[in-house]
Gaussian input, Z-matrix of N, CA and C with variables (Angstrom, degrees):
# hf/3-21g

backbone

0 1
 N
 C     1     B1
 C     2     B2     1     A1
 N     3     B3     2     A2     1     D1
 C     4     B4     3     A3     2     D2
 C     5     B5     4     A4     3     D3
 N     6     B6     5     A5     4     D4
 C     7     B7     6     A6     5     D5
 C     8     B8     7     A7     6     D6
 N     9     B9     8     A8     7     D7
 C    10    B10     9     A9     8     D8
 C    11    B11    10    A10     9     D9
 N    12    B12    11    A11    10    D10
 C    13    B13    12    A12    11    D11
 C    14    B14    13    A13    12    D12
 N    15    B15    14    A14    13    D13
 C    16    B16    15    A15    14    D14
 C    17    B17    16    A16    15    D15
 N    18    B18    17    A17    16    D16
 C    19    B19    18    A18    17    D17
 C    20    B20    19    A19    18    D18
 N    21    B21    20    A20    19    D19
 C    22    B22    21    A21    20    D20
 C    23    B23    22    A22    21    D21
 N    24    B24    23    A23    22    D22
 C    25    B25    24    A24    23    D23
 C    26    B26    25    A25    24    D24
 N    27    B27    26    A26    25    D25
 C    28    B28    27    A27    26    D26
 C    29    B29    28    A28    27    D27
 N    30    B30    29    A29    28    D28
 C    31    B31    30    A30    29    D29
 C    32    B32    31    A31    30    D30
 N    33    B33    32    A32    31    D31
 C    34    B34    33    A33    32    D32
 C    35    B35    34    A34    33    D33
 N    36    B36    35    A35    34    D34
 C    37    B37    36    A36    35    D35
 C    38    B38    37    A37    36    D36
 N    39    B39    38    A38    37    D37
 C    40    B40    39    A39    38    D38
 C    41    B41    40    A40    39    D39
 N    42    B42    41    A41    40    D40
 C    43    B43    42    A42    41    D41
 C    44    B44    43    A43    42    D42
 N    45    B45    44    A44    43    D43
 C    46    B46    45    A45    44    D44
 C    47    B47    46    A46    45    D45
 N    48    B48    47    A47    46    D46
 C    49    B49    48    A48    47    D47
 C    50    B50    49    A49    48    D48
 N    51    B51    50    A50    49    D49
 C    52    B52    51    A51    50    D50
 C    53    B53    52    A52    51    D51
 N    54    B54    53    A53    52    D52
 C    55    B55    54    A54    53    D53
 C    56    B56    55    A55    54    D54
 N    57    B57    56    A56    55    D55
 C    58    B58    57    A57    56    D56
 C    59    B59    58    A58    57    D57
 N    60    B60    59    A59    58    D58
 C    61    B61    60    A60    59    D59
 C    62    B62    61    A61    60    D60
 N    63    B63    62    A62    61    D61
 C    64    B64    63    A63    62    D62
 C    65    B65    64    A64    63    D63
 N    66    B66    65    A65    64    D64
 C    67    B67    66    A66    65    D65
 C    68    B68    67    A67    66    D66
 N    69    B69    68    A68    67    D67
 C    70    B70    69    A69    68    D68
 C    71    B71    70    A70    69    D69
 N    72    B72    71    A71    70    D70
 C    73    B73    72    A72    71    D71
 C    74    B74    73    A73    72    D72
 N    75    B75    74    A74    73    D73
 C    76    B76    75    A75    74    D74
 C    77    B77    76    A76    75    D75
 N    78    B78    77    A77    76    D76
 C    79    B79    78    A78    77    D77
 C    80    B80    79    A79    78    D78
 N    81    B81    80    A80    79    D79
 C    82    B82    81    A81    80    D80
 C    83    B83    82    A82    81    D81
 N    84    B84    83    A83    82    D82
 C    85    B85    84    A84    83    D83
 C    86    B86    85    A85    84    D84
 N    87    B87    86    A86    85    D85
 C    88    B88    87    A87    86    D86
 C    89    B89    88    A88    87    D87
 N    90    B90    89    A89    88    D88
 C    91    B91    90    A90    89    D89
 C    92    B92    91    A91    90    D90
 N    93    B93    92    A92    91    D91
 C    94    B94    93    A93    92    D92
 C    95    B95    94    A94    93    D93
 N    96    B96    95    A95    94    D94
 C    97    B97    96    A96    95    D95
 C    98    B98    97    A97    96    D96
 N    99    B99    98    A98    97    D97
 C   100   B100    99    A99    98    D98
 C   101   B101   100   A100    99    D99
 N   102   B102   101   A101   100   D100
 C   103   B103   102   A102   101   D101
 C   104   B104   103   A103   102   D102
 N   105   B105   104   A104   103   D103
 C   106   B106   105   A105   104   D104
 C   107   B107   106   A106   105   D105
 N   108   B108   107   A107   106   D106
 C   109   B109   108   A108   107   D107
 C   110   B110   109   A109   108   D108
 N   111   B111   110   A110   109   D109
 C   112   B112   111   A111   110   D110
 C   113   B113   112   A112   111   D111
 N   114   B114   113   A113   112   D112
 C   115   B115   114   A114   113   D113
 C   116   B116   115   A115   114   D114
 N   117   B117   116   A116   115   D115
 C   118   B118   117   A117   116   D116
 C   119   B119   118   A118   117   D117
 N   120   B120   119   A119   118   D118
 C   121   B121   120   A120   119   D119
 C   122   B122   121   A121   120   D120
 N   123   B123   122   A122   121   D121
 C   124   B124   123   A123   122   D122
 C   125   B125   124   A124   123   D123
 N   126   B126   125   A125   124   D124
 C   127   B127   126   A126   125   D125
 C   128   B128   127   A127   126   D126
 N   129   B129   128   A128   127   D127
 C   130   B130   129   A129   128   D128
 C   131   B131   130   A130   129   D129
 N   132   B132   131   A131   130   D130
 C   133   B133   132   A132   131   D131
 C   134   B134   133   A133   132   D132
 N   135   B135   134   A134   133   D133
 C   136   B136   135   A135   134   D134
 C   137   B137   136   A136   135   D135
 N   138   B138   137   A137   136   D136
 C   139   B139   138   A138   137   D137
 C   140   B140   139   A139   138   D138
 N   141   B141   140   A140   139   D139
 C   142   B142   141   A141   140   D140
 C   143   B143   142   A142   141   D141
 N   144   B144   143   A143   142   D142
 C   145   B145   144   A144   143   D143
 C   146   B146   145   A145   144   D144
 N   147   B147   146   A146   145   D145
 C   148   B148   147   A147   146   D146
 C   149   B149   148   A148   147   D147
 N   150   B150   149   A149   148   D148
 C   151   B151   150   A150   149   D149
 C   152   B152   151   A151   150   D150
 N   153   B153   152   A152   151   D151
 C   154   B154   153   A153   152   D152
 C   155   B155   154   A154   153   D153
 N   156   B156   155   A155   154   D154
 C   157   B157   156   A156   155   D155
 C   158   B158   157   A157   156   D156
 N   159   B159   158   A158   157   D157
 C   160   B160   159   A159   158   D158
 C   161   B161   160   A160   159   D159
 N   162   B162   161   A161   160   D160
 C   163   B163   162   A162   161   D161
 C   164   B164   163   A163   162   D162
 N   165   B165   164   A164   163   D163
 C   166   B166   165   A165   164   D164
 C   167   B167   166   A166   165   D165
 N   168   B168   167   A167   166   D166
 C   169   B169   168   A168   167   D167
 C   170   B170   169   A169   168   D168
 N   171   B171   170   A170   169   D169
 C   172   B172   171   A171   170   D170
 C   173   B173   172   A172   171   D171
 N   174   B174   173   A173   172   D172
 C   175   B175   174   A174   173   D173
 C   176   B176   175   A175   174   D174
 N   177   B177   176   A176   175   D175
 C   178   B178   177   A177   176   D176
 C   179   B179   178   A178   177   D177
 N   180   B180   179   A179   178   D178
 C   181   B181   180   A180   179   D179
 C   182   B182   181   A181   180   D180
 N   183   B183   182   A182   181   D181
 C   184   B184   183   A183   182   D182
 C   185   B185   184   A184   183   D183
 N   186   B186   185   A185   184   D184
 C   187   B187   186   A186   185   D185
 C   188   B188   187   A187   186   D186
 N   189   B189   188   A188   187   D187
 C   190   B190   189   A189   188   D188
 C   191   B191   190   A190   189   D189
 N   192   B192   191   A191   190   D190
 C   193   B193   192   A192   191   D191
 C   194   B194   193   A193   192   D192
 N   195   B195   194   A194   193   D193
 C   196   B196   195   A195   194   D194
 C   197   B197   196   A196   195   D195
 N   198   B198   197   A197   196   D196
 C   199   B199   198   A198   197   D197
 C   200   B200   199   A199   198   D198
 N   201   B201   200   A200   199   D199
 C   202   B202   201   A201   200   D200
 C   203   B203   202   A202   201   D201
 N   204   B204   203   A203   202   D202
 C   205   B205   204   A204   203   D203
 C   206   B206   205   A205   204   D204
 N   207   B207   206   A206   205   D205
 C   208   B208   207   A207   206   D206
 C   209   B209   208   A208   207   D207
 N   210   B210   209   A209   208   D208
 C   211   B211   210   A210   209   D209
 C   212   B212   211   A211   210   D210
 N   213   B213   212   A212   211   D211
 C   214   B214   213   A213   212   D212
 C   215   B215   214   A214   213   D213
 N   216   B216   215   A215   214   D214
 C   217   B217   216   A216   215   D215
 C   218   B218   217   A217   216   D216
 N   219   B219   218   A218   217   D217
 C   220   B220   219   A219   218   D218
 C   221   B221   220   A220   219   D219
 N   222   B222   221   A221   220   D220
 C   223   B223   222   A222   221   D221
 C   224   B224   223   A223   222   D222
 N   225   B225   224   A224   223   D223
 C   226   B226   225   A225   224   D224
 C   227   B227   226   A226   225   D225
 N   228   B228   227   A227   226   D226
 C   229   B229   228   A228   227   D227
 C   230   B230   229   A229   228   D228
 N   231   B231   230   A230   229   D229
 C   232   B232   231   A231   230   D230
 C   233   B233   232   A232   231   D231
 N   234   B234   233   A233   232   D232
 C   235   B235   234   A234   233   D233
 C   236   B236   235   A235   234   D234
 N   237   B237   236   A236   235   D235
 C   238   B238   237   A237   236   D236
 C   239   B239   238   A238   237   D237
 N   240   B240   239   A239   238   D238
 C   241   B241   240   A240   239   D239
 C   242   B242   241   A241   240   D240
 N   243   B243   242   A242   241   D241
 C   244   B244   243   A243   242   D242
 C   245   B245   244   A244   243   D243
 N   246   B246   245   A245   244   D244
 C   247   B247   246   A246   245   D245
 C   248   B248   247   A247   246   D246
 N   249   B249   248   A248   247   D247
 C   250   B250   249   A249   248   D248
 C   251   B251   250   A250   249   D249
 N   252   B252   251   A251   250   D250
 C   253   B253   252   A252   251   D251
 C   254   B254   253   A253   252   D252
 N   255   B255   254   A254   253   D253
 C   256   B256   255   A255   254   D254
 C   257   B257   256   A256   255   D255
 N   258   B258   257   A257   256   D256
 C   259   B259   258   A258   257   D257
 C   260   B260   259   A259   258   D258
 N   261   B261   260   A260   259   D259
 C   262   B262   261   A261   260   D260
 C   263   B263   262   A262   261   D261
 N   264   B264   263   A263   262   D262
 C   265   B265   264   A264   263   D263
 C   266   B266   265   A265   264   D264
 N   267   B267   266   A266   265   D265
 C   268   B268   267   A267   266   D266
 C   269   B269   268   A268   267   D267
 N   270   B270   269   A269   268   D268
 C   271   B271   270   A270   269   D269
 C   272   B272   271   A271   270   D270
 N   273   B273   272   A272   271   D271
 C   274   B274   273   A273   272   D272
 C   275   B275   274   A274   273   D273
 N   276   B276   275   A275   274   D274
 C   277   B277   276   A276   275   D275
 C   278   B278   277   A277   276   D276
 N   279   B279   278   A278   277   D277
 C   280   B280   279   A279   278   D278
 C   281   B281   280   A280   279   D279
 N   282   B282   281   A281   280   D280
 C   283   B283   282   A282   281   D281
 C   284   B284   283   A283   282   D282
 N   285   B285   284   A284   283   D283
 C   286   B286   285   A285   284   D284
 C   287   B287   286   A286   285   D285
 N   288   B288   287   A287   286   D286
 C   289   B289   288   A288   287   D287
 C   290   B290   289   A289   288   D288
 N   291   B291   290   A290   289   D289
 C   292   B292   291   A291   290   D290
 C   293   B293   292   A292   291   D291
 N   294   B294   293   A293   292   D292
 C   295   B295   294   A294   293   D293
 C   296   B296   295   A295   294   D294
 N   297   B297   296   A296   295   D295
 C   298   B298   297   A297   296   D296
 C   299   B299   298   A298   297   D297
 N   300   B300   299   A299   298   D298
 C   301   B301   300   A300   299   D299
 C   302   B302   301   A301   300   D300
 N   303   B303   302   A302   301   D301
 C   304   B304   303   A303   302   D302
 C   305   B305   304   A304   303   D303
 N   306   B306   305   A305   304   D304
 C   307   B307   306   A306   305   D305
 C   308   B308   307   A307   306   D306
 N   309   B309   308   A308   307   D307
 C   310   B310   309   A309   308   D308
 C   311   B311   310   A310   309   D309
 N   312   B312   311   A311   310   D310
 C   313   B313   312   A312   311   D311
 C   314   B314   313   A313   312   D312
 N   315   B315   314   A314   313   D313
 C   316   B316   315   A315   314   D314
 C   317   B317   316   A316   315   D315
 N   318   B318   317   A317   316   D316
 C   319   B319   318   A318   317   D317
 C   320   B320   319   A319   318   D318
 N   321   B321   320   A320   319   D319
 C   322   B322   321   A321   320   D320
 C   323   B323   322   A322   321   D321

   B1=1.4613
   B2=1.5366
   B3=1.1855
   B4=1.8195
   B5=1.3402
   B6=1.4630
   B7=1.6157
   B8=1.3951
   B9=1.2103
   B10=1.4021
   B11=2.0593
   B12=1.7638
   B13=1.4210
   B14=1.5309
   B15=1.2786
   B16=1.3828
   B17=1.5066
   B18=1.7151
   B19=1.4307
   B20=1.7734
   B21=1.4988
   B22=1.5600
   B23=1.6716
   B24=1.6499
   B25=1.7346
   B26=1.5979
   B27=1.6666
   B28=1.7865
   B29=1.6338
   B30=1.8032
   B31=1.7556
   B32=1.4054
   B33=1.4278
   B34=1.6630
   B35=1.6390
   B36=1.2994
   B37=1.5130
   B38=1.2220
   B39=1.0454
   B40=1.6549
   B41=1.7498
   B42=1.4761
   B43=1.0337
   B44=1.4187
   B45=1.2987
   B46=1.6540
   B47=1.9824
   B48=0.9136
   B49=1.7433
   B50=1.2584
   B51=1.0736
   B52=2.0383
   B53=1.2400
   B54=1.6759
   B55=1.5802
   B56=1.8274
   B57=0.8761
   B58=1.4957
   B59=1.8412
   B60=1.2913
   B61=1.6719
   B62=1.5728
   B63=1.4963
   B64=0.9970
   B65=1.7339
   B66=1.6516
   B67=1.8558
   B68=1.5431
   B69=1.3336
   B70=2.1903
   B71=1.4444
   B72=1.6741
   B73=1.4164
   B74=1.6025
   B75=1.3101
   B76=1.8003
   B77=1.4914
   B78=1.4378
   B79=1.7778
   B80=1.7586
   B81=1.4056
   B82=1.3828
   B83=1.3579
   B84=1.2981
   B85=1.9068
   B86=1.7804
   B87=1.6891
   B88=1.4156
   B89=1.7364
   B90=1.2940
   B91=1.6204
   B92=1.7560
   B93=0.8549
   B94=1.6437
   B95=1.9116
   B96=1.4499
   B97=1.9516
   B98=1.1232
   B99=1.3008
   B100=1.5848
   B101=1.9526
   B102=1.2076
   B103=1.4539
   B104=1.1799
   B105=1.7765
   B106=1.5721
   B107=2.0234
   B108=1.3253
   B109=1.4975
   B110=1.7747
   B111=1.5634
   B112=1.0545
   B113=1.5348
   B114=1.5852
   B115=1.2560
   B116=1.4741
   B117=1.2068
   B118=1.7896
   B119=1.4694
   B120=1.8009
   B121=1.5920
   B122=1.5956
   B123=1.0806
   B124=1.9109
   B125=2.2718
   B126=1.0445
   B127=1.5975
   B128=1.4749
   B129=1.5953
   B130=1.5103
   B131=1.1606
   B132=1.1325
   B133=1.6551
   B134=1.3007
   B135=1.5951
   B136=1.4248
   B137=1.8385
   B138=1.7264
   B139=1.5136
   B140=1.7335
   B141=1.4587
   B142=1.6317
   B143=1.3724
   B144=1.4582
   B145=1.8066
   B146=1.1356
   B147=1.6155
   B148=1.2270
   B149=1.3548
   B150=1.8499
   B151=1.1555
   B152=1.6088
   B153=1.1808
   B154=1.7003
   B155=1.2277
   B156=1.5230
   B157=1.6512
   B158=1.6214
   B159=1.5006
   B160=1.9111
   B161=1.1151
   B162=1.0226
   B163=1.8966
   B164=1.0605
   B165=1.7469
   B166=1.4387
   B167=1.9934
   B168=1.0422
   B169=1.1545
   B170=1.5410
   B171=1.6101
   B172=1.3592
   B173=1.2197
   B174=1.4929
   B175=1.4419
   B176=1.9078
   B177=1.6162
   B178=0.9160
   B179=1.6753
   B180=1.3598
   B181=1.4736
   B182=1.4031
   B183=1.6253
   B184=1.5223
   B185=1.5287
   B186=1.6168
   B187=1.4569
   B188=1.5861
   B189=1.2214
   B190=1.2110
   B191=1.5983
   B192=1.5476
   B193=1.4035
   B194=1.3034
   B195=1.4211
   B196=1.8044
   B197=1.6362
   B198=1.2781
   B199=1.6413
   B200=1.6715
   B201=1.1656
   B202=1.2527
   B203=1.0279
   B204=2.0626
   B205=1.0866
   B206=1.4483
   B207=0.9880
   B208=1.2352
   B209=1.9791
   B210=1.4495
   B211=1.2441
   B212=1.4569
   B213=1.5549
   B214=1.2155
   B215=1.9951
   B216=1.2781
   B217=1.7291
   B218=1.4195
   B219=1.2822
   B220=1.7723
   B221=1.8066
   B222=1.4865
   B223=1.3235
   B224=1.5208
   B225=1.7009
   B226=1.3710
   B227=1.8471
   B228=1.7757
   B229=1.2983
   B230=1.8114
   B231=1.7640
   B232=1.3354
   B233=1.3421
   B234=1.7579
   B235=1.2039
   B236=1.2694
   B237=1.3862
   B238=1.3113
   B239=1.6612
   B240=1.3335
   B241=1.2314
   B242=1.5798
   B243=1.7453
   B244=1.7110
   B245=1.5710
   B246=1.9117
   B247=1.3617
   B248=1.5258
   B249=0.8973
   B250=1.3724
   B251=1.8471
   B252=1.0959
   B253=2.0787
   B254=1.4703
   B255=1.6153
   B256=1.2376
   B257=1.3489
   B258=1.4656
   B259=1.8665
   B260=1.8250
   B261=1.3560
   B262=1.4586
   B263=1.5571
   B264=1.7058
   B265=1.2017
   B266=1.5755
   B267=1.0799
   B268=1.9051
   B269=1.8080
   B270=1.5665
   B271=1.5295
   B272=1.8879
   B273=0.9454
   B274=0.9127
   B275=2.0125
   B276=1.1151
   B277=0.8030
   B278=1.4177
   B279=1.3346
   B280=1.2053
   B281=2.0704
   B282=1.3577
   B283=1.4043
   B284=1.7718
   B285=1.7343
   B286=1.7353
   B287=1.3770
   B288=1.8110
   B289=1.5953
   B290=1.6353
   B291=1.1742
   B292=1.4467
   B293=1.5630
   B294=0.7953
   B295=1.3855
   B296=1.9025
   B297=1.4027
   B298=1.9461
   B299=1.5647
   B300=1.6058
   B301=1.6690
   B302=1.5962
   B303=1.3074
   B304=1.7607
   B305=1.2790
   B306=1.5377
   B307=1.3515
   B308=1.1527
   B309=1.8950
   B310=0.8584
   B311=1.7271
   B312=1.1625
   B313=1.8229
   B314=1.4527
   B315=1.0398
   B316=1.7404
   B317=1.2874
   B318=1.4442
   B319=1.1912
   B320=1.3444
   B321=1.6669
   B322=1.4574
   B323=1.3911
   A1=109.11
   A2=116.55
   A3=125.64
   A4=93.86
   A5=107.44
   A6=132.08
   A7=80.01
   A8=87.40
   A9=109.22
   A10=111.69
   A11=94.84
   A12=113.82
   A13=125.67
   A14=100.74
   A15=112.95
   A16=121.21
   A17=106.31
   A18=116.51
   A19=115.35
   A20=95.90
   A21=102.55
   A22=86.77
   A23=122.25
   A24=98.63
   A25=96.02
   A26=120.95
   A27=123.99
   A28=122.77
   A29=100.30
   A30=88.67
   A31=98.02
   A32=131.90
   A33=125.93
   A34=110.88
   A35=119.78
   A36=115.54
   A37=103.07
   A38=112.90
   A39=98.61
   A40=127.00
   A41=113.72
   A42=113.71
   A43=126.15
   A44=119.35
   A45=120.73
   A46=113.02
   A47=105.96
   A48=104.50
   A49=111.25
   A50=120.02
   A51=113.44
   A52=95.57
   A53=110.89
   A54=110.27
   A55=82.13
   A56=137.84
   A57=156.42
   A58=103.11
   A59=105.19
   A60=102.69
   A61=113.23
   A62=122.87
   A63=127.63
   A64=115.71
   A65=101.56
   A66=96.28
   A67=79.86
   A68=102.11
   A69=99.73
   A70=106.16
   A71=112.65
   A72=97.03
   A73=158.14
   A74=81.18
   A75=115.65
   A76=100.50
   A77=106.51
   A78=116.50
   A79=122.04
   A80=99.44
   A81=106.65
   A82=127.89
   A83=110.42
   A84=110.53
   A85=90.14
   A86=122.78
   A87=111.78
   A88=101.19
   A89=99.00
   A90=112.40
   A91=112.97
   A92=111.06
   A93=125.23
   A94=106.04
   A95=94.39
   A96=110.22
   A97=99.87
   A98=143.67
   A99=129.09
   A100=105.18
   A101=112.50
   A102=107.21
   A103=87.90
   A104=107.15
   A105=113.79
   A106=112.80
   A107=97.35
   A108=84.69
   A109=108.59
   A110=137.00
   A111=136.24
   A112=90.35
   A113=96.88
   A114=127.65
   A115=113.51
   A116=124.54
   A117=109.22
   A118=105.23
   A119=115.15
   A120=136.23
   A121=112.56
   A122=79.81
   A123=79.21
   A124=76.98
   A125=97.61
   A126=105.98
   A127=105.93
   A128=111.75
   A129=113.20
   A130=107.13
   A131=139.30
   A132=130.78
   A133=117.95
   A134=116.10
   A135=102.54
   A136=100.48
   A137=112.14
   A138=106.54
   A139=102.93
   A140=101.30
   A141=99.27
   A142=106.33
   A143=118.49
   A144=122.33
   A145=112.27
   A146=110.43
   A147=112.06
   A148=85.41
   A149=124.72
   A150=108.55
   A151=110.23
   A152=105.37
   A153=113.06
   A154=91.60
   A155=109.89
   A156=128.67
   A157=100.68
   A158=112.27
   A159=95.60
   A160=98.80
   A161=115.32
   A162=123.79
   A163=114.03
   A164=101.27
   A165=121.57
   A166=113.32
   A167=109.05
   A168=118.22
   A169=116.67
   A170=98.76
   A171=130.10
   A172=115.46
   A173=104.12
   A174=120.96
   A175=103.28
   A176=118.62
   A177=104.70
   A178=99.91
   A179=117.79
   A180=122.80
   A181=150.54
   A182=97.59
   A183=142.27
   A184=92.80
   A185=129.13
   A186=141.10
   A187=97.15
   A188=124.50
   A189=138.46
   A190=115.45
   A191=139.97
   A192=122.51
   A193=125.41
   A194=106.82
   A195=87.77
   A196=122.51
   A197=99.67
   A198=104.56
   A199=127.23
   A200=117.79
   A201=136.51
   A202=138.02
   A203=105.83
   A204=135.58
   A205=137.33
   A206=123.31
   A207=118.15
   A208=142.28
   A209=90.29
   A210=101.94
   A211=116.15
   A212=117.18
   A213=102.67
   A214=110.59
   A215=89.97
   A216=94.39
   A217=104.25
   A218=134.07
   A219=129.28
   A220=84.59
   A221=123.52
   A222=101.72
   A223=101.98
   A224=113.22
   A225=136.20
   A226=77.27
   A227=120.76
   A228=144.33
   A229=109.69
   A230=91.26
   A231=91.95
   A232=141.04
   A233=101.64
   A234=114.39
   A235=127.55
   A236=114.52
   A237=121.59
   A238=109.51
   A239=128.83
   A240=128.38
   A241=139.45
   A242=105.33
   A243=95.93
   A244=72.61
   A245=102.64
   A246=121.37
   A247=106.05
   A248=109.38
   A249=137.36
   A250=135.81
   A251=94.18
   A252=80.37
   A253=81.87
   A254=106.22
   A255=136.12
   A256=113.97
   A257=121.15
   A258=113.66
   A259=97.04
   A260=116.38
   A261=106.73
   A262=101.93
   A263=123.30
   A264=115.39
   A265=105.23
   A266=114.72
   A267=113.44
   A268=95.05
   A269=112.78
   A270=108.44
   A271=94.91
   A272=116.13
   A273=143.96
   A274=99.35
   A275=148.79
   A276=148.37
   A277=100.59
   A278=133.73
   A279=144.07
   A280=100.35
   A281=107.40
   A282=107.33
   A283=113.58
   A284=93.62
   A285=117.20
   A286=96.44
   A287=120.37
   A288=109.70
   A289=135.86
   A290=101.53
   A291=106.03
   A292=98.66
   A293=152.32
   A294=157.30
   A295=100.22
   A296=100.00
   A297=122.91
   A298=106.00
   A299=101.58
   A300=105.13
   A301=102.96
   A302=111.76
   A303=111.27
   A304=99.52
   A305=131.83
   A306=118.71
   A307=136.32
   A308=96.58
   A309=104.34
   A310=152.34
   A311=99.91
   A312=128.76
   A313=90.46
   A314=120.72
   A315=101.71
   A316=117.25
   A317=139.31
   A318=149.05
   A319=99.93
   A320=117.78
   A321=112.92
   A322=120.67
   D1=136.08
   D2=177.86
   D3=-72.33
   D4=165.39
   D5=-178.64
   D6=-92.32
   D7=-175.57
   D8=-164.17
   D9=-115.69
   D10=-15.15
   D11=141.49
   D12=-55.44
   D13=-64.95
   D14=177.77
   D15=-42.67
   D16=-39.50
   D17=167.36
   D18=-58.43
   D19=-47.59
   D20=-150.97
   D21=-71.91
   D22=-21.62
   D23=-156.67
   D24=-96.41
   D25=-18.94
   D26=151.95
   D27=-36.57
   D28=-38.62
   D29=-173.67
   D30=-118.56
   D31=3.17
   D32=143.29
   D33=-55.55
   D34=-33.20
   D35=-173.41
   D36=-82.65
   D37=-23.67
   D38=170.69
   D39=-54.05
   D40=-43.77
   D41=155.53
   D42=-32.36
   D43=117.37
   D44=168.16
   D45=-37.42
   D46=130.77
   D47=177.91
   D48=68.20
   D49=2.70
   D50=171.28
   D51=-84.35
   D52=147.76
   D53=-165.18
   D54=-146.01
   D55=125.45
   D56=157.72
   D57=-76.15
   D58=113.33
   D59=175.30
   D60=-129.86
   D61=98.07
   D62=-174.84
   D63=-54.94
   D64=161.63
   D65=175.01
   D66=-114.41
   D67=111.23
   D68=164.11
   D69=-57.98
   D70=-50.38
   D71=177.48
   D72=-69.23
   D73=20.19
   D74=-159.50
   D75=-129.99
   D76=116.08
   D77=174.69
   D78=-95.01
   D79=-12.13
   D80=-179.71
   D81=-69.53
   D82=-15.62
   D83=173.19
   D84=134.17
   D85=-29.00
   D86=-154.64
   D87=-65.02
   D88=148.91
   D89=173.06
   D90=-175.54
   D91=160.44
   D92=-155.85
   D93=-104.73
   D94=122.11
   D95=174.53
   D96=-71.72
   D97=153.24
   D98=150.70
   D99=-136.25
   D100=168.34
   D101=179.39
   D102=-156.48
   D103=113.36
   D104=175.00
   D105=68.93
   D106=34.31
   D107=-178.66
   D108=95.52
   D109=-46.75
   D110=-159.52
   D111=-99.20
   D112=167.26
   D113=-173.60
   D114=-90.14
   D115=118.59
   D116=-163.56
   D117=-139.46
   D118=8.45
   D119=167.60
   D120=162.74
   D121=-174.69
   D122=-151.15
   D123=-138.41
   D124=149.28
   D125=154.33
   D126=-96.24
   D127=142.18
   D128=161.22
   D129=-87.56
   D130=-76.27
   D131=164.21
   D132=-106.85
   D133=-139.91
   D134=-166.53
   D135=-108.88
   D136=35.24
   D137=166.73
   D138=-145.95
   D139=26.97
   D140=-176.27
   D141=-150.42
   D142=126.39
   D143=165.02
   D144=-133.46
   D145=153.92
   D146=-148.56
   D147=-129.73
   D148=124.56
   D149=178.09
   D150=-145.01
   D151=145.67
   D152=-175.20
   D153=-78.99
   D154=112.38
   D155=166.71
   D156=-104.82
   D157=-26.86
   D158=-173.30
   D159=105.98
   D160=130.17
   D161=163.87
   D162=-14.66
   D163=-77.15
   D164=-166.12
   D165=-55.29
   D166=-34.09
   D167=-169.93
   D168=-59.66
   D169=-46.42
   D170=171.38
   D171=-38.40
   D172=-56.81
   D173=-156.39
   D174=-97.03
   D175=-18.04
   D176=-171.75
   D177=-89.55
   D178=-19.75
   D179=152.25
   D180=-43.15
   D181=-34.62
   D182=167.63
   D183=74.25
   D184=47.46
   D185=168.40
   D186=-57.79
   D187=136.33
   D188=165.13
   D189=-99.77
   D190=110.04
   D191=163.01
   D192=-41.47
   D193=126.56
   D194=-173.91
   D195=-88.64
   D196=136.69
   D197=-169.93
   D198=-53.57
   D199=-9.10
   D200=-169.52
   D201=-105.56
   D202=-4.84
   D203=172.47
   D204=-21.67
   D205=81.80
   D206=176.63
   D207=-55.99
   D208=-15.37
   D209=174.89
   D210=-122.68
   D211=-22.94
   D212=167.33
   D213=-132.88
   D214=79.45
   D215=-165.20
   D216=-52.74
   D217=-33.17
   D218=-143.14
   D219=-129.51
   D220=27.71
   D221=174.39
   D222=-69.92
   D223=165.67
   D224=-158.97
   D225=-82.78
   D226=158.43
   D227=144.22
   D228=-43.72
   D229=-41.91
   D230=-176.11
   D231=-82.63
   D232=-9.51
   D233=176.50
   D234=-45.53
   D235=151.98
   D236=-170.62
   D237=-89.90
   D238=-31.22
   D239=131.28
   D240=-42.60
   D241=135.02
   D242=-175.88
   D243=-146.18
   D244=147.44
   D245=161.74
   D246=-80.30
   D247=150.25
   D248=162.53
   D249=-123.38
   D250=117.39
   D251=-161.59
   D252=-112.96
   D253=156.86
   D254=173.18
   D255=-118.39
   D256=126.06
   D257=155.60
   D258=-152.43
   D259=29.41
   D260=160.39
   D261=-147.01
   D262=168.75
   D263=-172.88
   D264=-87.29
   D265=11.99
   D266=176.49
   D267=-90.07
   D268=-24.49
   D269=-176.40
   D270=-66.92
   D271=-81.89
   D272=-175.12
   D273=-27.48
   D274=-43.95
   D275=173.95
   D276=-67.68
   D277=-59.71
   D278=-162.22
   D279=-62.42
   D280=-38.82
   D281=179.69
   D282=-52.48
   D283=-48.58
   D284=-161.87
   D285=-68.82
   D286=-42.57
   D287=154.76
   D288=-38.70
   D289=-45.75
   D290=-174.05
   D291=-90.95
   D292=-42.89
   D293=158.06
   D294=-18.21
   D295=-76.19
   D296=161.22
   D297=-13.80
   D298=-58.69
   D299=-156.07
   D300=-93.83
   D301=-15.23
   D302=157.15
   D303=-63.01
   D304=-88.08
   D305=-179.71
   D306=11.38
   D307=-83.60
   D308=172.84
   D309=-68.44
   D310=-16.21
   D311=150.92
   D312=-50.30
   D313=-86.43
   D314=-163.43
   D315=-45.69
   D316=-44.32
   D317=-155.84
   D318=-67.07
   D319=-35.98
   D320=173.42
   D321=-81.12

């Protein structure tokens, strides 16, 4: 059975310019989003990504930082980064959405 990473980084590549960049030397899940070459989230393991959507994006989403954070406990409200965890396929759609509307912000 595929992870459910494995799913989400199959229909992120679908996007034009989403580039999935594995760490071989790293077993924990971490690996690198890219769009066009740049870095635009990183996975922490294989049920968490962390992605610069932009303030606005955040907020026009109504993304909440999650309180329980394990990797970034004291991030700012304001950050331009928000985690996102996945463990159902409605997460996982909802990521490849917001992923879409980064895109597409740049494209304009």
């Amino acid at each position: 059975m595929k992870s459910l990473k494995h799913e989400l980084v199959l229909q992120l590549e679908k996007i034009p310019g989403i580039e999935h960049v594995p760490c071989p030397d790293r077993d924990d899940g971490f690996s690198v989003l890219n769009f066009r070459g740049k870095e635009i989230g990183h996975f922490h393991n294989f049920n968490e990504i962390d992605l610069r959507l932009g303030k606005q994006l955040i907020r026009q989403e109504g993304l909440k930082h999650p309180a329980d954070s394990s990797k970034h406990p004291k991030r700012s409200p304001n950050s331009p980064f928000i985690e996102l965890r996945f463990h159902h396929q409605r997460d996982i759609s909802k990521v490849v959405h917001l992923v879409g509307l980064l895109v597409s912000k740049h494209l304009n």
